[in-house]
N, CA, C and O atoms as CSV, one atom per row, in Angstrom:
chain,resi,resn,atom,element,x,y,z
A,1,UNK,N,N,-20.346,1.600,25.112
A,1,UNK,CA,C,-20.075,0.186,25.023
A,1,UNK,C,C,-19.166,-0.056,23.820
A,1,UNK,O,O,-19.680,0.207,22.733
A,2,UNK,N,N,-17.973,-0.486,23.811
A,2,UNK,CA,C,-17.367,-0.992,23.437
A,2,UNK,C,C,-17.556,-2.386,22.204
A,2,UNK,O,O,-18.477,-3.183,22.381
A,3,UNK,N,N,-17.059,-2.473,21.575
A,3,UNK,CA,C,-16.870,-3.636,20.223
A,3,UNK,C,C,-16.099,-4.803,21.004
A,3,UNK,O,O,-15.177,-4.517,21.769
A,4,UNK,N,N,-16.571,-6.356,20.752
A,4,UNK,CA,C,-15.588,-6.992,21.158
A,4,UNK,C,C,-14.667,-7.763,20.515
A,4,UNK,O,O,-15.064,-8.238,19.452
A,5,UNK,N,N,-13.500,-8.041,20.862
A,5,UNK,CA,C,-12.330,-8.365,20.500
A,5,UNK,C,C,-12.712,-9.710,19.442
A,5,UNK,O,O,-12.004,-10.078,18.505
A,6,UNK,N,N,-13.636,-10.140,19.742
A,6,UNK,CA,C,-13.648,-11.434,18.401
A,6,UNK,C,C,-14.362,-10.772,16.976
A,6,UNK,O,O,-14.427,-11.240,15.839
A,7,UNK,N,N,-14.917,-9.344,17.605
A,7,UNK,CA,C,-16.062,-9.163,16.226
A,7,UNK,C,C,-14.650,-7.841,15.609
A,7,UNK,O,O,-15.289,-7.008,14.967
A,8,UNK,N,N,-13.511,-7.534,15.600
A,8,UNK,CA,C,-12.748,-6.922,15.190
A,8,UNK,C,C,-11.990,-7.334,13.876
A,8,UNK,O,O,-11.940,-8.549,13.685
A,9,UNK,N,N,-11.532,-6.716,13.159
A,9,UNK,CA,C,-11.152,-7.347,12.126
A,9,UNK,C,C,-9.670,-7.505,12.197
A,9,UNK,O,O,-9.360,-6.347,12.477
A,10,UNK,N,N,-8.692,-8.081,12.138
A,10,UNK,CA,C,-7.235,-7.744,12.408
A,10,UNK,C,C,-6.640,-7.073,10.938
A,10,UNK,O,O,-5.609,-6.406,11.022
A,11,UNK,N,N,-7.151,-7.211,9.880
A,11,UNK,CA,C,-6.647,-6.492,8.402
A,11,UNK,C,C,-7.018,-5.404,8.059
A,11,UNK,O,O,-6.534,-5.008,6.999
A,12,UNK,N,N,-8.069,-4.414,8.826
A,12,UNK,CA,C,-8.656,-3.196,8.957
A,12,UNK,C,C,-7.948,-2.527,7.788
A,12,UNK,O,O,-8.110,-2.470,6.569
A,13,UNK,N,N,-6.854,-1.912,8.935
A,13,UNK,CA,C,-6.297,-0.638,8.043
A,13,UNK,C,C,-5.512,-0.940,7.156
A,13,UNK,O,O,-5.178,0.091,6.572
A,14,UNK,N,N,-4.701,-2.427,6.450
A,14,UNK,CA,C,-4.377,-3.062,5.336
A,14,UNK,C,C,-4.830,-2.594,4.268
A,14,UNK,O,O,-4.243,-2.228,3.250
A,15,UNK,N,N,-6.269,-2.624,4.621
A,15,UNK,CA,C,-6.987,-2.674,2.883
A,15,UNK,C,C,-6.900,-0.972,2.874
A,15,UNK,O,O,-6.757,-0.126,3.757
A,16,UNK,N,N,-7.108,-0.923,1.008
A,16,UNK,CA,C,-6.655,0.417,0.629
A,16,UNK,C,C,-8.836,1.094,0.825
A,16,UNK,O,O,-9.819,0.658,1.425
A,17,UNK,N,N,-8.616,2.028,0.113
A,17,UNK,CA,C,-9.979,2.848,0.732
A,17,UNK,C,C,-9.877,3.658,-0.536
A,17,UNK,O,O,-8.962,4.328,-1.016
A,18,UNK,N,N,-11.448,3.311,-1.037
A,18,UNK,CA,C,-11.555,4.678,-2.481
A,18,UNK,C,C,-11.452,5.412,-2.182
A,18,UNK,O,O,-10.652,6.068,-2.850
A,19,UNK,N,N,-11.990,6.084,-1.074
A,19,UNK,CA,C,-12.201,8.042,-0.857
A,19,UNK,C,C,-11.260,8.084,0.209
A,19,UNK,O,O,-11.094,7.256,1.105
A,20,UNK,N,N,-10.592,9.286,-0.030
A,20,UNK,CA,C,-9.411,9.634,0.814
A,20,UNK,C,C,-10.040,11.350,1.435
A,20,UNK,O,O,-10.505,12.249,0.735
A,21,UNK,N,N,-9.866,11.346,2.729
A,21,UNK,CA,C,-10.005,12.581,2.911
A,21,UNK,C,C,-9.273,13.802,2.707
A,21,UNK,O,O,-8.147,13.640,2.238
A,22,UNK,N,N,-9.630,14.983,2.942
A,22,UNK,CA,C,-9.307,16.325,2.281
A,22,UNK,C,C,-8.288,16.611,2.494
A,22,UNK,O,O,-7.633,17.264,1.681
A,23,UNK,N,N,-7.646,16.088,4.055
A,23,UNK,CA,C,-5.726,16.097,4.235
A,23,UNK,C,C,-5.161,15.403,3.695
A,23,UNK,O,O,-4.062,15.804,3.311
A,24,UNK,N,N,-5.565,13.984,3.352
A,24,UNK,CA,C,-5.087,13.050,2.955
A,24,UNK,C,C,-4.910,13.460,1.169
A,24,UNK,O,O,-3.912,13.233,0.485
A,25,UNK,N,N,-5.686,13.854,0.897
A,25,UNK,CA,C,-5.879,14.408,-1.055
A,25,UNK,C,C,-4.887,15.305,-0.889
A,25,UNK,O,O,-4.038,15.138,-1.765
A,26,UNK,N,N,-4.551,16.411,0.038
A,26,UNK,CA,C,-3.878,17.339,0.073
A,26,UNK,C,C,-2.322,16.861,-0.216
A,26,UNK,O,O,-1.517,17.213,-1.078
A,27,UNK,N,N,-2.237,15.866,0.918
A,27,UNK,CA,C,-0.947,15.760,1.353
A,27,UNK,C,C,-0.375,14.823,-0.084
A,27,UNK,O,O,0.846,14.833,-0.240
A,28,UNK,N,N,-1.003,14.229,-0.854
A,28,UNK,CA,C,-0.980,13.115,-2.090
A,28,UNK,C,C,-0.833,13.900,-3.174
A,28,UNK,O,O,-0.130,13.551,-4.123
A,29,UNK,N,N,-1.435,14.953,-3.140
A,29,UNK,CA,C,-1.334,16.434,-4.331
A,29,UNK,C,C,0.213,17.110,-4.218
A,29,UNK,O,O,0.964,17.504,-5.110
A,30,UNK,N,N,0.379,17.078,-2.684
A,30,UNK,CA,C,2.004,17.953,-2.354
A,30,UNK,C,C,2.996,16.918,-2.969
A,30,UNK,O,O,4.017,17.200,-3.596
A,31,UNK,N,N,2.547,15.740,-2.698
A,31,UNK,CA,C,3.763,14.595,-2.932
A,31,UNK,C,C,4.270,14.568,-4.820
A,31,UNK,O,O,5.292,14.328,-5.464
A,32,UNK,N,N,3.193,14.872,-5.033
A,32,UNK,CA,C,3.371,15.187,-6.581
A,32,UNK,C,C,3.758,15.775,-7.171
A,32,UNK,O,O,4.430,15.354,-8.113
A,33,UNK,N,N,3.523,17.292,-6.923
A,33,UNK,CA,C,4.213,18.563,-7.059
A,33,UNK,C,C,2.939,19.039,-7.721
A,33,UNK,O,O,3.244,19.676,-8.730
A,34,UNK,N,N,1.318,18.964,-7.503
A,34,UNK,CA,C,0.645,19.215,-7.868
A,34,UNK,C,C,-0.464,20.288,-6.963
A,34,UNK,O,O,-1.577,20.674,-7.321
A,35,UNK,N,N,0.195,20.563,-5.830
A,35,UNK,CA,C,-0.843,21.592,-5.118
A,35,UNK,C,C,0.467,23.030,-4.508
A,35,UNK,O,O,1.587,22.943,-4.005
A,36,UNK,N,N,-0.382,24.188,-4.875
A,36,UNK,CA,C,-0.246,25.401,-4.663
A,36,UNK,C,C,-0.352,25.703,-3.099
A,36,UNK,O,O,-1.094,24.968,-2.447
A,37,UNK,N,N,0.219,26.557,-2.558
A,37,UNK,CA,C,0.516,26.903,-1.331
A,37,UNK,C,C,-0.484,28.198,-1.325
A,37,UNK,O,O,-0.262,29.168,-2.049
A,38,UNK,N,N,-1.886,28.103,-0.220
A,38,UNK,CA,C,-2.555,29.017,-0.343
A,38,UNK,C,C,-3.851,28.583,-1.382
A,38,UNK,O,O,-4.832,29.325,-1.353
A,39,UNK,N,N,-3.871,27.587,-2.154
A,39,UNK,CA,C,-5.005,27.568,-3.022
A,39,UNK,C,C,-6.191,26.866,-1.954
A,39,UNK,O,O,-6.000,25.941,-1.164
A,40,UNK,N,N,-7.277,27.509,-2.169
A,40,UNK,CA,C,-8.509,27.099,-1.883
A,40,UNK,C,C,-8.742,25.115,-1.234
A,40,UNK,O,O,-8.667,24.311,-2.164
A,41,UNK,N,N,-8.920,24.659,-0.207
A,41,UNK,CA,C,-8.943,23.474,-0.128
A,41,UNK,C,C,-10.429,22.419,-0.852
A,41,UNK,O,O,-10.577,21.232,-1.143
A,42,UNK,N,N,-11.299,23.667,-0.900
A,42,UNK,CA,C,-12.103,23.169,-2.008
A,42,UNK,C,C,-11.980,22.954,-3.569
A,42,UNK,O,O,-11.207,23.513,-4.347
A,43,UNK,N,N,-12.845,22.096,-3.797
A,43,UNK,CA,C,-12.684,21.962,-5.127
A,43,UNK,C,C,-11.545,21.359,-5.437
A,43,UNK,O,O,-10.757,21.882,-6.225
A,44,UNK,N,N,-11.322,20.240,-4.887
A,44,UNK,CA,C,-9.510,19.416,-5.250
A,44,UNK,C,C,-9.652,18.642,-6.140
A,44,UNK,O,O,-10.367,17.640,-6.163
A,45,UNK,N,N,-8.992,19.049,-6.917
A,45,UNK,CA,C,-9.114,17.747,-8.276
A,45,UNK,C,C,-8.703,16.284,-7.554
A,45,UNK,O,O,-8.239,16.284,-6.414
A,46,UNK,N,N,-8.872,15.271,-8.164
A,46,UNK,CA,C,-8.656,14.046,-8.360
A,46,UNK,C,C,-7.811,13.261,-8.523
A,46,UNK,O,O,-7.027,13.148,-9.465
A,47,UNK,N,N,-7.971,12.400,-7.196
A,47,UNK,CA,C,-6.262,11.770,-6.691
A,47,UNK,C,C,-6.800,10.241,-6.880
A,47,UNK,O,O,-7.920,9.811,-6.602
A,48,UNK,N,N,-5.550,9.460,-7.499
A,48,UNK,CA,C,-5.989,8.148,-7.755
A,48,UNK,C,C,-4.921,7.437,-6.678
A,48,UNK,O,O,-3.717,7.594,-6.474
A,49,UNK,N,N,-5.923,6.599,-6.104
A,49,UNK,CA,C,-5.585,5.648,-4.800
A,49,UNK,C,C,-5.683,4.591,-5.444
A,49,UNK,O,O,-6.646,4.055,-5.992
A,50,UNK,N,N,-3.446,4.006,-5.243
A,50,UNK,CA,C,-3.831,2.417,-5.814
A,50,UNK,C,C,-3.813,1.963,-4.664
A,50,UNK,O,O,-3.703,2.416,-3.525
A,51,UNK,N,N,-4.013,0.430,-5.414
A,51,UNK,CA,C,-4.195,-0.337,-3.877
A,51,UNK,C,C,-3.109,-1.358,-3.535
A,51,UNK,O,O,-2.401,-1.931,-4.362
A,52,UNK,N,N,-3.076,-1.489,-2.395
A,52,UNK,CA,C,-1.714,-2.356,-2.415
A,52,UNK,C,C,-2.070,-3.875,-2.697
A,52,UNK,O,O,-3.101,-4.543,-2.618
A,53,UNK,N,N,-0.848,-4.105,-3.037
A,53,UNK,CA,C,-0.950,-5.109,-3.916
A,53,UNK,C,C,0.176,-6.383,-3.320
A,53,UNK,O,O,1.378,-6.240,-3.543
A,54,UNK,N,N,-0.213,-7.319,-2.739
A,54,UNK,CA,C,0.339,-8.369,-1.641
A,54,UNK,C,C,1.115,-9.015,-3.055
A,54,UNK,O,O,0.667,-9.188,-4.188
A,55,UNK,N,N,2.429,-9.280,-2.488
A,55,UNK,CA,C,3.985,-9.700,-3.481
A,55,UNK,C,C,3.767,-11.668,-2.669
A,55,UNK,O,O,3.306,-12.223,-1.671
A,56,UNK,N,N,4.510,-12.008,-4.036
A,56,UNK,CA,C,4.572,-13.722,-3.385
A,56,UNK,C,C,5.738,-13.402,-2.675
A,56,UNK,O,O,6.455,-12.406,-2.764
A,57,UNK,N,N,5.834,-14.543,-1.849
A,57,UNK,CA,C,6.981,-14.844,-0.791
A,57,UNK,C,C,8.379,-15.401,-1.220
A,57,UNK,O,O,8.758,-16.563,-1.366
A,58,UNK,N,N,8.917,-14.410,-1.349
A,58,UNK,CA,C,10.273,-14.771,-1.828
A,58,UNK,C,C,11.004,-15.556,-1.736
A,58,UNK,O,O,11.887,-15.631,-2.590
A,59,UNK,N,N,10.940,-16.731,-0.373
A,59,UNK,CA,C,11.810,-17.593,0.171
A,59,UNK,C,C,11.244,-18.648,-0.494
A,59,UNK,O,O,11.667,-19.674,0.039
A,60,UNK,N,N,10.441,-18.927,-1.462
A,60,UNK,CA,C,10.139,-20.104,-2.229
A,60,UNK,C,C,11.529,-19.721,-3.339
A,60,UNK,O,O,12.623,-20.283,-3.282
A,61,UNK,N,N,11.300,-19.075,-3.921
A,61,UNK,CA,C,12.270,-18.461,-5.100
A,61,UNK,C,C,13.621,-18.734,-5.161
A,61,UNK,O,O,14.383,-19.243,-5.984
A,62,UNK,N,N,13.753,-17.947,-3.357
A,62,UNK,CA,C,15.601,-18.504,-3.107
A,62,UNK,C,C,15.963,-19.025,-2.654
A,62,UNK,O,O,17.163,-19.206,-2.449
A,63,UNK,N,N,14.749,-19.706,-2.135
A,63,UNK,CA,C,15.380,-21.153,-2.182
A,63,UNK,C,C,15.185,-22.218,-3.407
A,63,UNK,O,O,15.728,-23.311,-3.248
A,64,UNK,N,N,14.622,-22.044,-4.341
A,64,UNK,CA,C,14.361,-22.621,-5.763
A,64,UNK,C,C,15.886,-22.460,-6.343
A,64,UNK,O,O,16.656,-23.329,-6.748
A,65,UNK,N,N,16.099,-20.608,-6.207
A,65,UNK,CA,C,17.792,-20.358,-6.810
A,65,UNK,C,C,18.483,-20.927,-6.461
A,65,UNK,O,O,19.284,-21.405,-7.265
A,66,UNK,N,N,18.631,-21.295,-4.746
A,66,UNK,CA,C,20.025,-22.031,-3.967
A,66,UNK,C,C,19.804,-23.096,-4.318
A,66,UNK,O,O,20.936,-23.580,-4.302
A,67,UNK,N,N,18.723,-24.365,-4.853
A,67,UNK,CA,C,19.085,-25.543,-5.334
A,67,UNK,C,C,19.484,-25.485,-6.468
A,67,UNK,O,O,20.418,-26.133,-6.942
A,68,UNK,N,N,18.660,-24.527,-7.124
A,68,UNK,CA,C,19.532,-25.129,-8.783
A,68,UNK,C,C,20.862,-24.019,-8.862
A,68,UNK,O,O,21.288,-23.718,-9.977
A,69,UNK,N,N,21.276,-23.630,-8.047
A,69,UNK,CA,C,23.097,-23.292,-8.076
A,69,UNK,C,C,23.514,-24.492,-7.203
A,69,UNK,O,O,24.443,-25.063,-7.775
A,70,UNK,N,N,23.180,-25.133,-5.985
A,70,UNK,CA,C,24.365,-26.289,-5.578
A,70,UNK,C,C,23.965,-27.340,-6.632
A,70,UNK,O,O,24.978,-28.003,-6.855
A,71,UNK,N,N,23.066,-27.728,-7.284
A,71,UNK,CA,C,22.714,-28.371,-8.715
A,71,UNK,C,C,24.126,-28.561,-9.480
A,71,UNK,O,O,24.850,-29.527,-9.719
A,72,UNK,N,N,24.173,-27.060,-9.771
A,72,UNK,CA,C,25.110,-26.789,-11.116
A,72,UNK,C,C,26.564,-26.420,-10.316
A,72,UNK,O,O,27.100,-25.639,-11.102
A,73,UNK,N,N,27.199,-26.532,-9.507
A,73,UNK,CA,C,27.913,-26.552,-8.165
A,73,UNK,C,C,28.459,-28.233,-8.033
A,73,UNK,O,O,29.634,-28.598,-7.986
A,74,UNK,N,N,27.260,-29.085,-7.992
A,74,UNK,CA,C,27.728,-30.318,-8.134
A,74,UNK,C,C,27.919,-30.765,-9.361
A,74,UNK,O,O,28.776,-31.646,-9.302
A,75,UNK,N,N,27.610,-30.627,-10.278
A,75,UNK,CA,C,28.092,-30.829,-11.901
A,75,UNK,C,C,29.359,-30.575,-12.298
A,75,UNK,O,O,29.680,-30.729,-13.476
């Protein structure tokens, strides 16, 4: 039986996640230049997961910029 479509979350996989699994540590270690080819997959040191971090909406901004340049445009 199945989950239904109202009890789903639509931002699921958005949010970031403390524990990352053992490919996932792996592949975050390679990106670094911090894992050995052949070393043991146990025992992985410690990978820090930031979290993302939602930016304001820019179109307030430029459009804030485009008035105060036709502003100083009409001056």
């Amino acid at each position: 039986m199945g989950i239904d479509k109202s009890l789903k979350r639509g931002s699921r996989l958005s949010r970031s996640r403390n524990v990352l699994k053992r490919g996932e540590r792996i592949d975050k270690l390679k990106a670094d230049d911090r894992w050995t080819e052949g070393a043991s997959p146990l025992g992985l040191p410690k990978v820090r997961v930031l979290k993302a971090v939602v930016g304001k909406k820019k179109k307030k901004e430029e459009e804030g910029d485009d008035k105060a340049d036709a502003k100083k445009k009409k001056k």
